[in-house]
LUMTORKE-598396 format. One record per residue (C-alpha): residue in three letters; x, y, z. Coordinates in steps of 0.05 Angstrom, whole numbers, padded with zeros to 5 digits, always signed. Example, Ala and Ser with C-alpha at 12.3 -4.5 7.8 and 13.67 -1.06 7.14 Angstrom:
BEGIN
ALA+00246-00090+00156 SER+00273-00021+00143 
END
This chain:
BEGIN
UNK+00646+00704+00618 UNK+00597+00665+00576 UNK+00533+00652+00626 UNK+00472+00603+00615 UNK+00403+00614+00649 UNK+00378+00556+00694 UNK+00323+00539+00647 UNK+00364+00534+00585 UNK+00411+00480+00619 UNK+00361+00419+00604 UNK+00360+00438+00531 UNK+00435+00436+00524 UNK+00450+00382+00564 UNK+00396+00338+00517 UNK+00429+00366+00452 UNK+00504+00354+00488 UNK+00474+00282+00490 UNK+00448+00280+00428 UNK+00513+00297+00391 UNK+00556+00246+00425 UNK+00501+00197+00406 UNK+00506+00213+00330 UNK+00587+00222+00331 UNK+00595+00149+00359 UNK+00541+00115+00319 UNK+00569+00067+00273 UNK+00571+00083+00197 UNK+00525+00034+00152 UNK+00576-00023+00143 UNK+00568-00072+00073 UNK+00582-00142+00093 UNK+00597-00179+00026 UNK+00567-00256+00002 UNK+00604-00310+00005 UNK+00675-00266+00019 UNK+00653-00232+00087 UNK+00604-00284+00104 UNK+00581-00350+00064 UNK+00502-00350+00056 UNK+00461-00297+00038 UNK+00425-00306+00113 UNK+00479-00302+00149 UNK+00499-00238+00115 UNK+00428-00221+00140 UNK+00443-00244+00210 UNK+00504-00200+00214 UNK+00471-00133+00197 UNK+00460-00079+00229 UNK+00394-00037+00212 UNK+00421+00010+00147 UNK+00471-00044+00130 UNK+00481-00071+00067 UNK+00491-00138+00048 UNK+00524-00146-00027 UNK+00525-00208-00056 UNK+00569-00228-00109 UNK+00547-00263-00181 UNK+00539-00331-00180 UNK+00474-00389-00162 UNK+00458-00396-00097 UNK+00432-00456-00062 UNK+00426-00498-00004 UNK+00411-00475+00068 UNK+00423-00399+00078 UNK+00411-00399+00005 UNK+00338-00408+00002 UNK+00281-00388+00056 UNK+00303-00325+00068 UNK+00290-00287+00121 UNK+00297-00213+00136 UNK+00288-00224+00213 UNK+00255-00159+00209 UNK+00318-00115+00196 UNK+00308-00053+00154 UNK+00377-00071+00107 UNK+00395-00071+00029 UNK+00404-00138+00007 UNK+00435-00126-00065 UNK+00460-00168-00122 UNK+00528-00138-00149 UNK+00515-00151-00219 UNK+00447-00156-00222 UNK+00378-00212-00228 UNK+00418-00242-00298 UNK+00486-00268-00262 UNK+00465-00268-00190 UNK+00413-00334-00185 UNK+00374-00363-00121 UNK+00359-00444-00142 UNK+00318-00463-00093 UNK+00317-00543-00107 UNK+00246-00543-00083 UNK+00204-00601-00102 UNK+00133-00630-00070 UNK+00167-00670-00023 UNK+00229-00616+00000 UNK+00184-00549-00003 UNK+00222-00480-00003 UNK+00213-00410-00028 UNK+00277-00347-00045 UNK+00257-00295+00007 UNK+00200-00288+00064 UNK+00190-00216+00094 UNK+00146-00213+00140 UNK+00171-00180+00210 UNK+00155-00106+00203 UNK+00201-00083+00152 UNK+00184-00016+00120 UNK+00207+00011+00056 UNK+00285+00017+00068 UNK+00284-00052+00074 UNK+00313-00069+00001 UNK+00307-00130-00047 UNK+00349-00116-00110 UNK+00367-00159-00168 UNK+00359-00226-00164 UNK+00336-00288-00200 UNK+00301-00340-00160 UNK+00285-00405-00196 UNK+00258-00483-00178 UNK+00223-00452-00119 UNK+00166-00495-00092 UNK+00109-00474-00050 UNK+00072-00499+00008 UNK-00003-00477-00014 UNK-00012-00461-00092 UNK-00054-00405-00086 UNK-00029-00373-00020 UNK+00045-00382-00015 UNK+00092-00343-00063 UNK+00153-00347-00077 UNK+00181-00280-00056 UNK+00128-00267-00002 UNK+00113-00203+00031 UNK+00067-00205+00091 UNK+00070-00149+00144 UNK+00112-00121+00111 UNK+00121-00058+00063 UNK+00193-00072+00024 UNK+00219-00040-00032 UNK+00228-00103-00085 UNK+00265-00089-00145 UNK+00295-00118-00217 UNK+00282-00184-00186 UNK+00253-00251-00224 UNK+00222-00308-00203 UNK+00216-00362-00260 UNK+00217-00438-00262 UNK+00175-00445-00199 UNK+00109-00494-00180 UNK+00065-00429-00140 UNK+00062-00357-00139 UNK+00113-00315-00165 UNK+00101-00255-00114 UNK+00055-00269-00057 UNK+00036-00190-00026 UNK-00011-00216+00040 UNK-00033-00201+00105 UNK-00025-00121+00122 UNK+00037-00116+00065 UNK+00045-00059+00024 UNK+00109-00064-00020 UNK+00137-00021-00083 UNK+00146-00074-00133 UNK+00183-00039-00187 UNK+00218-00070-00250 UNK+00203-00140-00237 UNK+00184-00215-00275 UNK+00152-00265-00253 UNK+00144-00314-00315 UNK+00139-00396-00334 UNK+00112-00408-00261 UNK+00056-00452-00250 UNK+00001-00404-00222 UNK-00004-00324-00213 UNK+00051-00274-00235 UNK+00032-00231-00174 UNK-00012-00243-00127 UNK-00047-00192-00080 UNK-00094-00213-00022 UNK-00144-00260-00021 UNK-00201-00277+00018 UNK-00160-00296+00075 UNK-00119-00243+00068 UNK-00156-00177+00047 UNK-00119-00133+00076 UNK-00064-00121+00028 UNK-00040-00067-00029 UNK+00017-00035-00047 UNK+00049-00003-00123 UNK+00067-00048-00169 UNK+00106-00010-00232 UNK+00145-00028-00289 UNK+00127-00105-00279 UNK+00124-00162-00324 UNK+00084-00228-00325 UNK+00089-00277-00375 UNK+00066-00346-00391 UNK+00045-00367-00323 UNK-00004-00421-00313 UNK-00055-00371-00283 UNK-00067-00291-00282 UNK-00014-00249-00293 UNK-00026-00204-00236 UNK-00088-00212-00189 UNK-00107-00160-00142 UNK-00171-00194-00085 UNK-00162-00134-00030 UNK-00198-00088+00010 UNK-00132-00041+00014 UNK-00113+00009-00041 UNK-00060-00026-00095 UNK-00036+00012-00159 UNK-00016-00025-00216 UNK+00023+00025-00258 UNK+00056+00015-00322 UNK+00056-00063-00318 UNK+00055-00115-00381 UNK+00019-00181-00385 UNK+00025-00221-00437 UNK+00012-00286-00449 UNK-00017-00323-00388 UNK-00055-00384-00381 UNK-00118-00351-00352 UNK-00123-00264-00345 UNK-00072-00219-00355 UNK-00105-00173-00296 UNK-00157-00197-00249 UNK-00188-00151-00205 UNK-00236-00162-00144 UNK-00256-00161-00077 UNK-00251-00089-00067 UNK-00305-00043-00029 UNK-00358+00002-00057 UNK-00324+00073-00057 UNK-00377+00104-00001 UNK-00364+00039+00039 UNK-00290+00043+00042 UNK-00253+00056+00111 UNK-00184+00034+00084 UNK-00168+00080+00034 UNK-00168+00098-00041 UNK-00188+00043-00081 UNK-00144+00006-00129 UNK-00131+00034-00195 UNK-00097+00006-00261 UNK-00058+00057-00300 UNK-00018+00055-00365 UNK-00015-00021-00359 UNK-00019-00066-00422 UNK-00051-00136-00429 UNK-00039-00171-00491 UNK-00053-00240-00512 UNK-00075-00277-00451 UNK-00122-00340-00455 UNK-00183-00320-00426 UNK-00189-00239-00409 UNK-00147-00181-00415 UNK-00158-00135-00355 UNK-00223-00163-00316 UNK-00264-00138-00259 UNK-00296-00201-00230 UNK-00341-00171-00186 UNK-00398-00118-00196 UNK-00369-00060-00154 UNK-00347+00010-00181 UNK-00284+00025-00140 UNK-00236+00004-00190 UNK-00213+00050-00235 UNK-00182+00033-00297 UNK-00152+00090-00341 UNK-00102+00102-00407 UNK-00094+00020-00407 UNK-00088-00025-00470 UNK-00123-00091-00470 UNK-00115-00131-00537 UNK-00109-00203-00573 UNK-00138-00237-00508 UNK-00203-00281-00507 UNK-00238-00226-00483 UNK-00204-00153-00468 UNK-00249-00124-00418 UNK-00296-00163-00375 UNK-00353-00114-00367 UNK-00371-00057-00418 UNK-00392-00006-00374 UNK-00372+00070-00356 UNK-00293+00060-00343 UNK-00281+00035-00419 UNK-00297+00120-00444 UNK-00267+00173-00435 UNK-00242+00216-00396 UNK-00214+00149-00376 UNK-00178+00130-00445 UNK-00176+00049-00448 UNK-00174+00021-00507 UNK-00157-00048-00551 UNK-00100-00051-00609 UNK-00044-00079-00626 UNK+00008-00054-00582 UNK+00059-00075-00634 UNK+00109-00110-00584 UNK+00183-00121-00632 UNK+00180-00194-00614 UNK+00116-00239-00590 UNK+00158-00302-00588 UNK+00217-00276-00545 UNK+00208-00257-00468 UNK+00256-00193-00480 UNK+00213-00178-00542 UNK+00162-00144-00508 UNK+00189-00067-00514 UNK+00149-00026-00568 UNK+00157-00006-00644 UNK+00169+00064-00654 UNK+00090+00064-00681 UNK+00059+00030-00622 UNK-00004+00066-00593 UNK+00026+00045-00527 UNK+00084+00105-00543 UNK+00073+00170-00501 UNK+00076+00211-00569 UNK+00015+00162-00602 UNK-00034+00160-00549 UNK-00082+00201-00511 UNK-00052+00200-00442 UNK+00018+00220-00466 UNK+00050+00177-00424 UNK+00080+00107-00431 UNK+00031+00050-00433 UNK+00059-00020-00416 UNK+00138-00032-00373 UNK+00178-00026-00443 UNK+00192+00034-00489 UNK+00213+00045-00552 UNK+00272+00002-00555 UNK+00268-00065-00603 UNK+00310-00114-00583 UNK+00377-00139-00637 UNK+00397-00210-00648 UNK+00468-00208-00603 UNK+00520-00235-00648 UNK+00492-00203-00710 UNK+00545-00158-00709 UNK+00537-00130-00789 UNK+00464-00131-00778 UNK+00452-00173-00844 UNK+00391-00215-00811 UNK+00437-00272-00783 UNK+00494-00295-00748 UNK+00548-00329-00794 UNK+00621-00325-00793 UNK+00624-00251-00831 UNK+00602-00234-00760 UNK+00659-00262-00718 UNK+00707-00236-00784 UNK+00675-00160-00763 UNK+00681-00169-00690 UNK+00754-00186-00697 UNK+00763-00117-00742 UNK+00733-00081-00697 UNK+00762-00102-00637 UNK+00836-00103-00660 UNK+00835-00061-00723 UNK+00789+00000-00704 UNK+00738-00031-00759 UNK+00675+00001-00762 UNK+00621-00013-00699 UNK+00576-00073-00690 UNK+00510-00043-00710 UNK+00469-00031-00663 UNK+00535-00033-00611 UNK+00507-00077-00557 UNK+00499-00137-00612 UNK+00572-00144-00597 UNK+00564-00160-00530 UNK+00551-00233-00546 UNK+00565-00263-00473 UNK+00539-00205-00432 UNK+00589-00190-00402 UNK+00569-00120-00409 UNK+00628-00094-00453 UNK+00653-00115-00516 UNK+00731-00159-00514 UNK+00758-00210-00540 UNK+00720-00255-00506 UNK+00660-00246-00550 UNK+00704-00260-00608 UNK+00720-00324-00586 UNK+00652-00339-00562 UNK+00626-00331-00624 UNK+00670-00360-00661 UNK+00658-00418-00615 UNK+00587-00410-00624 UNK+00597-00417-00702 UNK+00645-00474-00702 UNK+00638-00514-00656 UNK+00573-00519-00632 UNK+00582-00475-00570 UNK+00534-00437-00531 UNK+00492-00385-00568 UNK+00498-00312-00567 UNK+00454-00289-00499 UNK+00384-00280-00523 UNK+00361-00203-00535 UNK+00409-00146-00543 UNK+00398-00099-00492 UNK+00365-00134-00434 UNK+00328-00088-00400 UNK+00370-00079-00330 
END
């Protein structure tokens, strides 16, 4: 007869417990948008913690559309087919102000933002509000955009430390990214693989007391510095934690300065970054410019300055792991330059001997578009009949154009 000692009953009983517990918690359900539920919030509002709400491709807008909240619930909130076909319009305007998403309850970082476009957002403060705002909160934010819109693109605020990873914030009127401020100091986070482009102020500006890394992030183009850094503590003063750095991230072409430090501090470290083509590409000449730290200013040799998906790298770029000093990838884009869709026979244009070698191809077992993806002219993401016919549309009848840059990078 199998016996038990008196003192190893508790133990059994809790782990008796503990089983039935597990064996009748409820499995992580996925409640789909608009076929399980009909807004995006009240997908959110039927969640569970570990739930995952999908949401289907398509624009978004009107209430449960816009000002979203995730009510402090740890959940995936996913596009299906990703930030190009799944679109947040927030119809903001000065008078009728809204934002895409607000987390600010708590959530850590399995609470997940993936894959969304948020556009004609419109905040309540310039400088303070976002439009994807994160304030105490830590989320995991990815392959999401945020275009089109009078503010920040992504406000990080008030104890918030998110993983920003693979985003764009471009063509809004003030910063890319924004982390901290003076009311707000307490903020940080990682920011990697980013883009910001052509907004009306810094690409990314970091004005914390609280560690941020900006890792492997472009700027390009914006109205005042690509990166702005400030704000931070003296290293032998700091209680917080490590300071913020800047590594392998690129600044190119931006009005007034590349990557600046705007205040006389050494906590920042900057290392392995490229600053060039801006009005100025480093603020201060001082001891982070040499090595061992390995900044330096040329051309990163982007395929295409005048295209927002031009921004990946010639195969002689000093951004390249192979043809720098850190070995690593400097900047969010590799090696990869970017095809005119539709210019299926890769002859410099698109003209009807393209639509004549789709056709082959598709119903004859011609010879491939060259480079393959050019074929996908309405990405869709495969290559059917229904790029014959767009093009051929395109062609003759003034329809719409081939989508711009063959492959987007998502």
């Amino acid at each position: 007869m199998l016996q038990f000692s008196a003192s190893r009953i508790p133990t059994l009983l809790a782990s008796f417990i503990l089983t039935i517990a597990l064996s009748a918690a409820s499995p992580a359900a996925t409640i789909t948008v608009p076929t399980d539920q009909p807004t995006i919030q009240s997908g959110i509002n039927a969640a569970a913690p570990g739930d995952t709400v999908l949401v289907v491709a398509g624009t978004y807008s009107g209430a449960g559309n816009r000002d979203i909240d995730f009510i402090g619930k740890n959940i995936v909130v996913r596009s299906a087919s990703g930030p190009l076909y799944t679109t947040i319009d927030c119809g903001g305007s000065a008078s009728e102000v809204h934002i895409g998403f607000y987390i600010h309850t708590l959530e850590d970082s399995t609470c997940v933002l993936d894959g969304f476009t948020v556009v004609n957002a419109y905040t309540a403060v310039d400088y303070e509000d976002g439009v994807i705002i994160c304030s105490g909160a830590s989320p995991t934010i990815r392959n999401c955009i945020v275009t089109q819109s009078h503010g920040n693109g992504f406000r990080v605020r008030s104890n918030a430390y998110p993983h920003l990873v693979d985003c764009r914030s471009y063509n809004n009127s003030h910063h890319g990214f924004n982390i901290g401020s003076d009311f707000w100091p307490l903020a940080g986070g990682l920011l990697s693989g980013c883009l910001s482009y052509k907004n009306g102020y810094n690409g990314f500006t970091v004005h914390a007391l609280d560690s941020c890394r900006i890792v492997n992030c472009t700027a390009v183009s914006n109205q005042h510095h690509g990166i702005e850094l400030f704000g931070d503590l003296p290293k032998d003063d700091r209680t917080f934690g490590p300071p913020t750095d800047i590594v392998n991230s690129l600044a190119a072409y931006n009005h007034f300065g590349g990557i600046v430090r705007s205040n006389y501090f050494q906590s920042y470290t900057v290392y392995y970054c490229d600053s060039y083509g801006n009005g100025w590409n480093f603020a201060i000449t001082d001891s982070f410019l040499t090595a061992p730290y390995g900044n330096f200013s040329a051309d990163p040799l982007f395929c295409d300055t005048s295209s927002l998906m031009g921004f990946h790298l010639q195969s002689s770029s000093p951004c390249l792991p192979e043809n720098n000093a850190s070995g690593l990838l400097i900047g969010a884009f590799g090696a990869e330059c970017l095809s005119d869709c539709g210019d299926v026979d890769d002859s410099g244009g698109v003209t009807i001997s393209d639509a004549v070698f789709l056709i082959n191809y598709i119903f004859a077992g011609g010879p491939a578009p060259n480079p393959i993806n050019t074929g996908d002219v309405d990405c869709s993401g495969s290559i059917t009949i229904s790029d014959a016919v767009y093009l051929i549309a395109y062609i003759f009848s003034g329809g719409p154009a081939p989508c711009a840059g063959c492959p987007l990078d998502f």
